[in-house]
MARMARKE-62379 format. One line per field, with one value per residue (C-alpha): residue number from 1; residue in three letters; chain; z, y, x. Coordinates in steps of 0.02 Angstrom, whole numbers. Layout:
! residues N
k <- c(NUM; ...)
r <- c(ALA; ...)
c <- c(A; ...)
up <- c(Z; ...)
north <- c(Y; ...)
east <- c(X; ...)
***
This chain:
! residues 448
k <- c(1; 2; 3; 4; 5; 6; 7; 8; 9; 10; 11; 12; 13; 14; 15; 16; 17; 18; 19; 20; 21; 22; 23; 24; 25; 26; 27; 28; 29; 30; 31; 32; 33; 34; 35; 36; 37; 38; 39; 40; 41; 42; 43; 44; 45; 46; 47; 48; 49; 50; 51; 52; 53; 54; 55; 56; 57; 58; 59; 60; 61; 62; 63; 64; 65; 66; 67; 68; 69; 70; 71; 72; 73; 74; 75; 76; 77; 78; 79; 80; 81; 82; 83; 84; 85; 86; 87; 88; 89; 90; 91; 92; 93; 94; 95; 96; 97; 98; 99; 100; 101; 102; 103; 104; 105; 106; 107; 108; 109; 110; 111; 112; 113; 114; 115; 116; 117; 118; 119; 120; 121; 122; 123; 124; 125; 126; 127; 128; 129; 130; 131; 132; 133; 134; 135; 136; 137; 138; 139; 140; 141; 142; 143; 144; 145; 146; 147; 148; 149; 150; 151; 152; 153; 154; 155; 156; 157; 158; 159; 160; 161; 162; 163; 164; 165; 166; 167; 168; 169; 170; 171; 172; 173; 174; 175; 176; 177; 178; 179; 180; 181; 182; 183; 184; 185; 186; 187; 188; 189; 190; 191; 192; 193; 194; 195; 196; 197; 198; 199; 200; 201; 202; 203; 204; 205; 206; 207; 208; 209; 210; 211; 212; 213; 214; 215; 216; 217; 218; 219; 220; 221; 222; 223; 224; 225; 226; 227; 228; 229; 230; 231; 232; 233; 234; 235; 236; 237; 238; 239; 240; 241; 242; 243; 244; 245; 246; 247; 248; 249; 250; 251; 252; 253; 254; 255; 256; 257; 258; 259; 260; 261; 262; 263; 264; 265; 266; 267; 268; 269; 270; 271; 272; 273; 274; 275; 276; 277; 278; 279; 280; 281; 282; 283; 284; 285; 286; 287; 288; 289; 290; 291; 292; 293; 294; 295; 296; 297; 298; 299; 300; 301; 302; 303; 304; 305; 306; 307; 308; 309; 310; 311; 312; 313; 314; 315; 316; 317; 318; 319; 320; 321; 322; 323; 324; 325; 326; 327; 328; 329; 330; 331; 332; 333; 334; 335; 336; 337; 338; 339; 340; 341; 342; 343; 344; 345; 346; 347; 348; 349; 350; 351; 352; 353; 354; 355; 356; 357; 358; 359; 360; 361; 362; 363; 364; 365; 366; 367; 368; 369; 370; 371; 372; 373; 374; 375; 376; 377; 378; 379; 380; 381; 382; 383; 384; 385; 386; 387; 388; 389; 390; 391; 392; 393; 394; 395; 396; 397; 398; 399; 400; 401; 402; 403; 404; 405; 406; 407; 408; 409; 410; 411; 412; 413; 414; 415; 416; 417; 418; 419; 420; 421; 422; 423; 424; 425; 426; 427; 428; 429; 430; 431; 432; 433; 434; 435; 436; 437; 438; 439; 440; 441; 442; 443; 444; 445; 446; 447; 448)
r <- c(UNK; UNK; UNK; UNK; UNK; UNK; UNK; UNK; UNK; UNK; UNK; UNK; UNK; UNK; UNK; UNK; UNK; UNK; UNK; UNK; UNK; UNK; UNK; UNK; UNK; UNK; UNK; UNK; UNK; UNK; UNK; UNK; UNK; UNK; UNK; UNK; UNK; UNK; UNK; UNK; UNK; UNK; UNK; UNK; UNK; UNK; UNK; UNK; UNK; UNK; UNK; UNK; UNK; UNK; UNK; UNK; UNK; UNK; UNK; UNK; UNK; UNK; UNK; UNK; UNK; UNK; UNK; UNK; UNK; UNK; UNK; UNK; UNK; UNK; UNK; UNK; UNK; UNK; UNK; UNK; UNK; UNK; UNK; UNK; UNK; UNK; UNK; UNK; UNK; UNK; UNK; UNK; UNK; UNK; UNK; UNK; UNK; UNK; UNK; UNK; UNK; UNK; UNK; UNK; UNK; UNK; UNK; UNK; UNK; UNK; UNK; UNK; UNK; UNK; UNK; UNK; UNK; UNK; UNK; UNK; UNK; UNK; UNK; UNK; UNK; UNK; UNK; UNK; UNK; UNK; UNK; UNK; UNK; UNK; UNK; UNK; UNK; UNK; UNK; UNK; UNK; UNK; UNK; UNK; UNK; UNK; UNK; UNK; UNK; UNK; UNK; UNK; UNK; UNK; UNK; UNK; UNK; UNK; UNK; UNK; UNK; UNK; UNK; UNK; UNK; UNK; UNK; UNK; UNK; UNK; UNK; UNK; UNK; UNK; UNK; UNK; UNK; UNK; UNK; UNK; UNK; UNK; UNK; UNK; UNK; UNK; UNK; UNK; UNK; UNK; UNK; UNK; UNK; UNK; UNK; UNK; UNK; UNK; UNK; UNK; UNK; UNK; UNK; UNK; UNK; UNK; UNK; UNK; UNK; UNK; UNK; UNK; UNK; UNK; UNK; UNK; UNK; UNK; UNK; UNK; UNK; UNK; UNK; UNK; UNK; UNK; UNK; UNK; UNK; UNK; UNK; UNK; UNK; UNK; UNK; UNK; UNK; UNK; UNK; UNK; UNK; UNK; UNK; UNK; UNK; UNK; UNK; UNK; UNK; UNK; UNK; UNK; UNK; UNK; UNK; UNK; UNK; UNK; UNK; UNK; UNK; UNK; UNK; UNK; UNK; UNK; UNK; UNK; UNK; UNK; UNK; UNK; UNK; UNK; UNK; UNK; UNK; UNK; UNK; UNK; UNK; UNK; UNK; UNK; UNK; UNK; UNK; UNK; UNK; UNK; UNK; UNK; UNK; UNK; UNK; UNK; UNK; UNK; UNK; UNK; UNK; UNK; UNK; UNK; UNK; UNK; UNK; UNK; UNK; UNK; UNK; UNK; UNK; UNK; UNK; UNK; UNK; UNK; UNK; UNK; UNK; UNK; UNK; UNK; UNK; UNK; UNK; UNK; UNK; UNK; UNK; UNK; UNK; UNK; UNK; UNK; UNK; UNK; UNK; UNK; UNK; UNK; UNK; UNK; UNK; UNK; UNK; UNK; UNK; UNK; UNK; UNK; UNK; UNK; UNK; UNK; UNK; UNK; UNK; UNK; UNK; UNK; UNK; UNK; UNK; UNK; UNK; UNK; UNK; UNK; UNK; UNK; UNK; UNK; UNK; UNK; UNK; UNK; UNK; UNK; UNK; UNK; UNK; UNK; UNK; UNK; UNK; UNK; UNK; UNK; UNK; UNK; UNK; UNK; UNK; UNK; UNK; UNK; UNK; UNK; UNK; UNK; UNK; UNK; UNK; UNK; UNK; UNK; UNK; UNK; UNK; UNK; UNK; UNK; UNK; UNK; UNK; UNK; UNK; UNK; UNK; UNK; UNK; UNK; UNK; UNK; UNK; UNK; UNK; UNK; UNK; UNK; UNK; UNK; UNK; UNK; UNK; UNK; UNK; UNK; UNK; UNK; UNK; UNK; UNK; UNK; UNK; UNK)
c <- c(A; A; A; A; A; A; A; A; A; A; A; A; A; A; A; A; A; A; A; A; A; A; A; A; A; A; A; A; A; A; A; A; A; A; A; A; A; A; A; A; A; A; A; A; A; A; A; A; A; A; A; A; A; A; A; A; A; A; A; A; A; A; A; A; A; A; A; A; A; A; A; A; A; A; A; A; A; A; A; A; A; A; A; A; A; A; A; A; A; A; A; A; A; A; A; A; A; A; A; A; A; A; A; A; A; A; A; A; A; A; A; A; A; A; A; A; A; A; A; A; A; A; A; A; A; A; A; A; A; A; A; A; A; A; A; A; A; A; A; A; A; A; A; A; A; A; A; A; A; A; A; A; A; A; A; A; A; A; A; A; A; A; A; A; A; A; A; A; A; A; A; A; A; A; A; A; A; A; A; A; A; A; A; A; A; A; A; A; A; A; A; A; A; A; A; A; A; A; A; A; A; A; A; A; A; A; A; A; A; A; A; A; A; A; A; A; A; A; A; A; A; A; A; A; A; A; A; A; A; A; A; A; A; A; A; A; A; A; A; A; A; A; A; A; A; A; A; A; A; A; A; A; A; A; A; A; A; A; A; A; A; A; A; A; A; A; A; A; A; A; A; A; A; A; A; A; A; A; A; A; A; A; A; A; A; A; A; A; A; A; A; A; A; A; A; A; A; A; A; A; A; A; A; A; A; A; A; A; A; A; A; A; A; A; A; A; A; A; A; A; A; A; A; A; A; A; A; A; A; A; A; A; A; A; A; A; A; A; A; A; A; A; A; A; A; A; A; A; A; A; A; A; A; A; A; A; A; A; A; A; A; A; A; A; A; A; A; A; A; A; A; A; A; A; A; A; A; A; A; A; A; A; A; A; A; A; A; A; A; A; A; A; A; A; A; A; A; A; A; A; A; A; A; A; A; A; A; A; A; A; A; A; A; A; A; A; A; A; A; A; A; A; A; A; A; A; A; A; A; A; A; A; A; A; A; A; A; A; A; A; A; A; A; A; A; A; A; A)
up <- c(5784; 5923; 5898; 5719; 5757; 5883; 5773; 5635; 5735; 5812; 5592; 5606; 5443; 5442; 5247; 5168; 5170; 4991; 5100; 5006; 5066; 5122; 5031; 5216; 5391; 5462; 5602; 5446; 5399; 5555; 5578; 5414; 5464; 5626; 5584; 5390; 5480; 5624; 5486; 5388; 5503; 5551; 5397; 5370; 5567; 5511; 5352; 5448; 5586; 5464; 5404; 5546; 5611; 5437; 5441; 5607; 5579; 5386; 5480; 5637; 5502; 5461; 5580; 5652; 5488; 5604; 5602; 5412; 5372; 5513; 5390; 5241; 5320; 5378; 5229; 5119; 5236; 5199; 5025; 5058; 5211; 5116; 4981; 5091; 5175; 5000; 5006; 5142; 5136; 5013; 5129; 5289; 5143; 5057; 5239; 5320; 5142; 5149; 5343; 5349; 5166; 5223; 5336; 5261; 5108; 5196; 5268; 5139; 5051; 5190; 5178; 4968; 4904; 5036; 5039; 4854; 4882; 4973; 4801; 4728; 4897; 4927; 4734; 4768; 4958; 4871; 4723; 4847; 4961; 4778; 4744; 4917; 4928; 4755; 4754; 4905; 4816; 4675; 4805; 4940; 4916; 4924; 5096; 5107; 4951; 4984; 5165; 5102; 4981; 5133; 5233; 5124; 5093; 5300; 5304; 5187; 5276; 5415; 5348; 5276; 5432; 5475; 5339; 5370; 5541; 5498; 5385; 5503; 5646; 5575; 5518; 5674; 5714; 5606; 5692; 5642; 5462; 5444; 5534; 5449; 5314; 5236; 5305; 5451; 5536; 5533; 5596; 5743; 5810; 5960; 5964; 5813; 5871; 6042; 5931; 5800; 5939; 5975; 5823; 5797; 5965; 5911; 5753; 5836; 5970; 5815; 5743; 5861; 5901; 5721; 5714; 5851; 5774; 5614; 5694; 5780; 5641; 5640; 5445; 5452; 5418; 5542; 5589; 5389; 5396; 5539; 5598; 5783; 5810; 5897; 5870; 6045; 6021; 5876; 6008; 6127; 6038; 5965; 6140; 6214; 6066; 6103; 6283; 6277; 6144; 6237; 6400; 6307; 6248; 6404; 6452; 6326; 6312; 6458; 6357; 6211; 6317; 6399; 6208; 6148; 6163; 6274; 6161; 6099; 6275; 6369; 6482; 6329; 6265; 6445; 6478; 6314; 6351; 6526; 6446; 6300; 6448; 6542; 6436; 6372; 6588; 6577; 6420; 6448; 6599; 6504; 6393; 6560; 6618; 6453; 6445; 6603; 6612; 6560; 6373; 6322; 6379; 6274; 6146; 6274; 6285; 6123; 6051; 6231; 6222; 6039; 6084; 6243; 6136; 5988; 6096; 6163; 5983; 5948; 6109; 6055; 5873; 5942; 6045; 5913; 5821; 5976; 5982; 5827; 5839; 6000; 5929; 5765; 5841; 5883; 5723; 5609; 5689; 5634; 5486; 5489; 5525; 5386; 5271; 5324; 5286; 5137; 5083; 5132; 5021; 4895; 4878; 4899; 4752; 4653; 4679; 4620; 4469; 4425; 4465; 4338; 4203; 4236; 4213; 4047; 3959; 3981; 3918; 3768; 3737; 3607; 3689; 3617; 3706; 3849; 3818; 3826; 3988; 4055; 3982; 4040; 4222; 4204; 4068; 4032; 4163; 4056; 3869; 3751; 3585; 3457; 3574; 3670; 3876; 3995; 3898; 3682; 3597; 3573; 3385; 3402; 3517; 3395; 3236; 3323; 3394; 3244; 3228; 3406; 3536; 3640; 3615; 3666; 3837; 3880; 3859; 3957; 4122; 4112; 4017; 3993; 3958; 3760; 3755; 3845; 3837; 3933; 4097; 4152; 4141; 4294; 4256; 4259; 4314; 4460; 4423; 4268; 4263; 4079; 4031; 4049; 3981; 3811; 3822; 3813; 3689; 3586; 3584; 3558; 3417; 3339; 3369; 3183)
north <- c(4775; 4855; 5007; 5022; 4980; 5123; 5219; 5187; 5241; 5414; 5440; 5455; 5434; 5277; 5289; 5139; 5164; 5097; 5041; 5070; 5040; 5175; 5217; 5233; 5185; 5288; 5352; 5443; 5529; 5615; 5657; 5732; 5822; 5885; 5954; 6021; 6103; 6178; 6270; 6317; 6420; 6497; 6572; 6585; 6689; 6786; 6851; 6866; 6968; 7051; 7122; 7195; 7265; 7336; 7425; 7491; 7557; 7659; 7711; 7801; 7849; 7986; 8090; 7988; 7963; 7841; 7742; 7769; 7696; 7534; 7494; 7498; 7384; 7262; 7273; 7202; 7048; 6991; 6942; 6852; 6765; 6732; 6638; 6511; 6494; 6434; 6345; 6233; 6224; 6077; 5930; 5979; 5976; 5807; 5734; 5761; 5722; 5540; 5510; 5573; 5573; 5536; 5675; 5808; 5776; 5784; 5951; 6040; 5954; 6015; 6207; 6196; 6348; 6449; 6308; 6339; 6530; 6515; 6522; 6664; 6736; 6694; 6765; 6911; 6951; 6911; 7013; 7168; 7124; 7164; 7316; 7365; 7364; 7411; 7582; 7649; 7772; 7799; 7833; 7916; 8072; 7952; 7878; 7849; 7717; 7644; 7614; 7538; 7418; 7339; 7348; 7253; 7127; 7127; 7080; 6948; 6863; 6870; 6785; 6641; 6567; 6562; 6447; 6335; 6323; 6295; 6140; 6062; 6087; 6016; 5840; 5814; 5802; 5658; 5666; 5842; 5816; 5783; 5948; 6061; 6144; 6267; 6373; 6463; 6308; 6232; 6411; 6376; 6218; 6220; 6278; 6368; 6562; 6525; 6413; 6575; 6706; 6571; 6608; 6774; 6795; 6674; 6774; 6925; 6836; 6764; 6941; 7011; 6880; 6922; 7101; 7088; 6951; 7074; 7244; 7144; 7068; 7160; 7173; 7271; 7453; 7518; 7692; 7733; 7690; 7765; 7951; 7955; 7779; 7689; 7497; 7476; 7551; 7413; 7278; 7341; 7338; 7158; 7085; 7192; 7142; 6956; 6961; 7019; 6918; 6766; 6821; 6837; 6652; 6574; 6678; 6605; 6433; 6366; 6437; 6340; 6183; 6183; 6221; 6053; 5916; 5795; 5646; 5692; 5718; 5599; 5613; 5608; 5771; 5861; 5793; 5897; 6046; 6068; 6029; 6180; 6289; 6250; 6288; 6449; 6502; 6517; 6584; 6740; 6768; 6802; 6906; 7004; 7007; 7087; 7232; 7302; 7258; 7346; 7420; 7338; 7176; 7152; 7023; 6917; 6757; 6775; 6606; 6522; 6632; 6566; 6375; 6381; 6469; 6343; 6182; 6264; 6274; 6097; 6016; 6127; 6077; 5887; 5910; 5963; 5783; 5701; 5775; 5753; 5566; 5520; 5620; 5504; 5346; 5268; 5323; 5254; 5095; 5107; 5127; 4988; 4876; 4934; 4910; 4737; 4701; 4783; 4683; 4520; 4573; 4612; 4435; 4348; 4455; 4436; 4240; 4252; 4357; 4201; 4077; 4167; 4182; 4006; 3977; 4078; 4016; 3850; 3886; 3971; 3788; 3644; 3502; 3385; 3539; 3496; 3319; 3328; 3406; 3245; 3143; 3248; 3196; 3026; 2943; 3035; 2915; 2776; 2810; 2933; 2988; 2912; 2764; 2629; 2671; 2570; 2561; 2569; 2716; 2842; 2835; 2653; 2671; 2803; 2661; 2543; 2643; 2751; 2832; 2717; 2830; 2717; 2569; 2688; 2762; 2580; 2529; 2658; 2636; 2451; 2397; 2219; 2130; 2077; 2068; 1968; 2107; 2234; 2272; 2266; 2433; 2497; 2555; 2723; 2734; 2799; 2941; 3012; 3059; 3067; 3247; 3205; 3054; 3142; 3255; 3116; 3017; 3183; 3214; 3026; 2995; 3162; 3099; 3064)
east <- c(3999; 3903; 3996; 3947; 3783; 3751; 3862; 3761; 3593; 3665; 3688; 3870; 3950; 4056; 4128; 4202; 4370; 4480; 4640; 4817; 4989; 5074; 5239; 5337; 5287; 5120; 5230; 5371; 5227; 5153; 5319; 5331; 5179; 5208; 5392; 5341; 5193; 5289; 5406; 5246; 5162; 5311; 5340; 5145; 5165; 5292; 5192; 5038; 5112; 5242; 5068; 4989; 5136; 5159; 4989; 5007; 5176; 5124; 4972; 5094; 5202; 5073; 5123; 5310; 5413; 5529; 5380; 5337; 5523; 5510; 5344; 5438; 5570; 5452; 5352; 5509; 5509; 5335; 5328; 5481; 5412; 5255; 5349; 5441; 5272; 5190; 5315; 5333; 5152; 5145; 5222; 5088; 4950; 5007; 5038; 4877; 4780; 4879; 4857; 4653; 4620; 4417; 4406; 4503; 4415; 4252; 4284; 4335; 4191; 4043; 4130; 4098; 4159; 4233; 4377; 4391; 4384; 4564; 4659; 4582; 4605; 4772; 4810; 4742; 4820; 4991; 4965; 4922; 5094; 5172; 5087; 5105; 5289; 5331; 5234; 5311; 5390; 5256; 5113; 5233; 5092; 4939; 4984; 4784; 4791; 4959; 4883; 4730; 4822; 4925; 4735; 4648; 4795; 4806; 4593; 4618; 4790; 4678; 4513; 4598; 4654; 4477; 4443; 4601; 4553; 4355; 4407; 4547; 4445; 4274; 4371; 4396; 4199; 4122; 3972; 3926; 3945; 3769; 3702; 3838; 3735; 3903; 4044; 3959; 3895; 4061; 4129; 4031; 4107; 4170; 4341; 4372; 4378; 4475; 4606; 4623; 4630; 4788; 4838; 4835; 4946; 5067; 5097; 5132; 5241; 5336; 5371; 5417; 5563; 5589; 5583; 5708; 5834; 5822; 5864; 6016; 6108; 6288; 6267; 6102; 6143; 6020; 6117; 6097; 5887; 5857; 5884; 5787; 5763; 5909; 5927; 5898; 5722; 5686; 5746; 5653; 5489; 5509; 5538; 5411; 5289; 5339; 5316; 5157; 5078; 5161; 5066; 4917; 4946; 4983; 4804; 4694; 4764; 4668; 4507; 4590; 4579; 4416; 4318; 4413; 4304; 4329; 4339; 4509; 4593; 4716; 4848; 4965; 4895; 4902; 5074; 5146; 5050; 5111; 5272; 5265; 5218; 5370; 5485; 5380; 5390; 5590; 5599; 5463; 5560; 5730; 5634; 5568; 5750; 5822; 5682; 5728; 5917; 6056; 6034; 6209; 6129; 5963; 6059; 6109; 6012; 5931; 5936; 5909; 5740; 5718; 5777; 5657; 5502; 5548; 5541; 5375; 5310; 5346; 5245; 5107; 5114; 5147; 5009; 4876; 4924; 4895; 4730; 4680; 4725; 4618; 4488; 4484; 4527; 4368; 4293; 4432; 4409; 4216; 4274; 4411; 4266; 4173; 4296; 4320; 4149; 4147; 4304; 4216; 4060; 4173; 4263; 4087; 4019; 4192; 4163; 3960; 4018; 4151; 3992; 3876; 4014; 4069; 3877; 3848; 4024; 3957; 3781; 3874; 3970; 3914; 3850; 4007; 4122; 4023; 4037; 4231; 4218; 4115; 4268; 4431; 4338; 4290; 4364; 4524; 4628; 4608; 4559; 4647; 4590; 4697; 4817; 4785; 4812; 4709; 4584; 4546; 4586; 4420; 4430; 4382; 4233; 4175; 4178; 4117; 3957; 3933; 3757; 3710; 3724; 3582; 3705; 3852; 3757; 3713; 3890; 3968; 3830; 3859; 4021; 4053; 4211; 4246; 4434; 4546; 4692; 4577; 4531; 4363; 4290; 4191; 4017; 3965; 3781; 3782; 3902; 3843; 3659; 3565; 3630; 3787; 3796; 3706; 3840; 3978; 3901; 3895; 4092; 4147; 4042; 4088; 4300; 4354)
***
C-alpha cells in the first residue's frame, strides 16, 4: 500500500488490470516469445541487411558489373526473407500482447499514429522489394530509377525499426507515460538509438553469415553467374562483412548497457550477457582464423561459427526478457494491488446492487405477498394452508377471523389455548413488530 501510495503521488499510472486465465502456464509463453522472436528478427535481419547490401552492390555495379550481378542475387533473397519474416512475426506479437497486454497497449497508444503508420509502411516497402526485383531487366538502361526503387524501399526497412523499437522500449517506462506528448518524445528515451545502432550491426553480421552459407551451397551454380568473381571472393566478403559488424557489436554493447536503466538490471541479466559474449569471443575468432587461412579452408568450421553466434543470439534475446521483466516487476505488482482493490470494490458494490434490488422487488410486492413472507418465517413450522400440522390449518384461521384483522393481530401476539388437541401456541409480540404483523394478517385473511 505504501508503494501505491508514493506511486500514486510521483503520477505513475497504476491501471486496473481485468485479470484472465491464461490458456498455458506464463512461463510457455515467454518461451514462446523469446524463441518465435529470435526466428523473427532473423528473417526480419536478413531482409534488412539483404537490403543494404543490395543497394550498395547496384550502386558499385555502375561501374563493376560483378557487383551489378551479386545485387541481383541478393536482391532475389529479400522478398523471400521478408515473407517468412511476416511470418513468424505473428507469435512474438500475440505473445508479448498476452504477457504485457497494459503496456504494449499503452505504447503503441502514447506513439498514436506513427504505430499505425507501420502497415502502410510496411505495404509500401514490400510493394517496392517487388518492383525492385521484377524490373531488373525492364529498367537495365535506367539504373538511376531501378536504384532509387530499392533506396527508398532500403529508407523505409530502416525507419520502421525505429518505431518497433520506440514502442517496445517506451512500455518498459510507466512512469514516462505521462510526459510523452507523441512519437519523438518517446524516441528520446533513453536507450532507443544505442539499442538500433545494435540492430543495424546485427543485421549486417547476419548477412553476411548468409551471404556466405549462400555462395557455398554445392548446388549454387556460381561459376555460370559469375565471370571475374570467384566463390572464394563471395566467402570472403560475407565473413569479412560478419566479422566486422560483430566487432562493431561487441563495441557498442557496453554503450547498450550503461543507457539501460538501472531499474531493470540484476545479476541475472549480466550473467547472460557475459555469457552471449563468450560464446560470440570463440566464434569471431574462427571467423579471424578462416580469412587469413588457407583459401581451401574458409568452409571449415562454418556451422561451429553459426552454433557459437546462434547460442550468442539467444542469451542476448534471453537477456532482453530478463530485462524487460525486472523492469516491470515492481509496477505489475502496483498494479496487482490495484486490482485487488478494485476486485474488493467490485464484490461490495455487486452486493449493494443485490441490497437495492432486494429493496425495490419488495417495495414492488402486495402487502399479503409480503405477508406470506412474515409466515414462510414464523409460522410455516407449524401451520399449513389447507391441513392440520402442529397447529390448525390456515383456511380455518381465515373463517374464523373473517373481516377482524384486530381480533386476528391480538390472537397471534398473545394466543391462548381453546382446544384440547392443540398445543399451546407461543406468542408472537416480541418478534413481529406492527408492520409485519399488518402484513400477516393481510395474507391469512385473503387464504380462501
Amino acid at each position: 500500500m505504501i508503494n501505491l501510495y508514493i506511486a500514486l503521488q510521483n503520477n505513475v499510472p497504476v491501471p486496473k488490470d481485468i485479470p484472465l486465465p491464461l490458456p498455458m502456464p506464463e512461463w510457455f509463453f515467454v518461451v514462446v516469445l523469446v524463441l518465435s522472436f529470435l526466428l523473427h528478427i532473423l528473417f526480419v535481419n536478413l531482409m534488412l541487411g539483404g537490403s543494404i547490401l543490395a543497394l550498395i552492390a547496384q550502386i558499385k555495379g555502375l561501374k563493376n558489373k560483378e557487383y551489378d550481378i551479386l545485387a541481383h542475387e541478393i536482391a532475389k533473397t529479400i522478398t523471400v526473407n521478408k515473407s517468412i519474416a511476416v511470418v513468424l512475426g505473428i507469435a512474438p506479437l500475440l505473445s508479448i500482447n498476452v504477457l504485457y497486454t497494459i503496456y504494449f497497449y499503452s505504447a503503441n497508444a502514447l506513439t498514436g499514429l506513427m504505430w499505425i503508420a507501420v502497415i502502410p509502411l510496411v505495404t509500401v516497402a514490400f510493394l517496392l522489394t517487388y518492383l525492385h526485383k521484377y524490373t531488373w531487366k525492364t529498367l537495365e538502361n535506367h539504373k538511376g530509377v531501378h536504384i532509387s526503387i530499392l533506396a527508398l524501399a532500403t529508407v523505409i526497412f530502416l525507419f520502421i525499426p525505429f518505431i518497433f523499437l520506440t514502442n517496445i522500449n517506451l512500455m518498459l517506462f510507466p512512469e514516462k507515460w505521462a510526459l510523452v506528448k507523441g512519437f519523438v518524445d518517446a524516441l528520446f528515451l533513453p536507450n532507443v538509438f544505442p539499442r538500433y545502432l545494435h540492430f543495424i550491426l546485427s543485421s549486417l553480421a547476419v548477412t553476411g553469415l548468409f551471404i556466405f552459407w549462400y555462395n557455398s551451397r554445392k548446388s549454387y551454380p556460381f561459376e555460370a553467374i559469375y565471370q571475374q568473381f570467384t566463390r572464394y571472393d563471395i566467402q570472403k566478403k560475407g565473413y569479412s562483412l560478419a566479422l566486422t559488424a560483430s566487432i562493431c557489436q561487441c563495441m557498442i554493447g557496453p554503450l547498450v548497457l550503461l543507457t539501460l536503466p538501472s531499474k531493470g538490471m540484476g545479476w541475472n541479466l549480466i550473467l547472460v550477457i557475459f555469457s552471449g559474449v563468450a560464446f560470440a569471443v570463440p566464434a569471431m575468432w574462427l571467423i579471424w582464423k578462416r580469412l587469413t587461412g588457407e583459401k581451401e579452408n574458409i568452409e571449415k568450421d562454418f556451422y561451429k561459427i553459426a552454433m557459437l553466434l546462434g547460442i550468442t543470439v539467444l542469451c542476448m534475446g534471453s537477456g532482453r526478457q530478463i530485462y524487460r521483466s525486472n523492469s516491470l516487476e515492481k509496477h505489475r505488482e502496483l498494479v496487482r494491488i490495484k486490482t485487488d482493490e478494485f476486485q474488493i470494490l467490485k464484490k461490495k458494490a455487486a452486493a449493494k446492487i443485490k441490497e437495492v434490488e432486494a429493496g425495490e422487488a419488495s417495495a414492488d410486492m402486495s402487502e399479503a405477498e409480503k405477508g406470506q413472507k412474515v409466515f414462510s418465517q414464523y409460522c410455516a413450522s407449524c401451520h399449513k394452508v389447507d391441513e392440520k400440522l402442529v397447529g390448525p390449518p390456515v383456511l380455518e384461521m381465515a373463517k374464523i377471523y373473517k373481516d377482524n384483522v384486530a381480533d386476528l393481530q391480538k390472537w397471534i401476539k398473545n394466543p391462548g389455548k381453546k382446544r384440547p388437541d392443540y398445543p399451546q401456541m407461543p406468542g408472537f409480540e416480541s418478534q413481529l413488530d406492527q408492520q409485519k404483523l399488518d402484513q400477516l394478517a393481510e395474507y391469512i385473511l385473503t387464504i380462501k
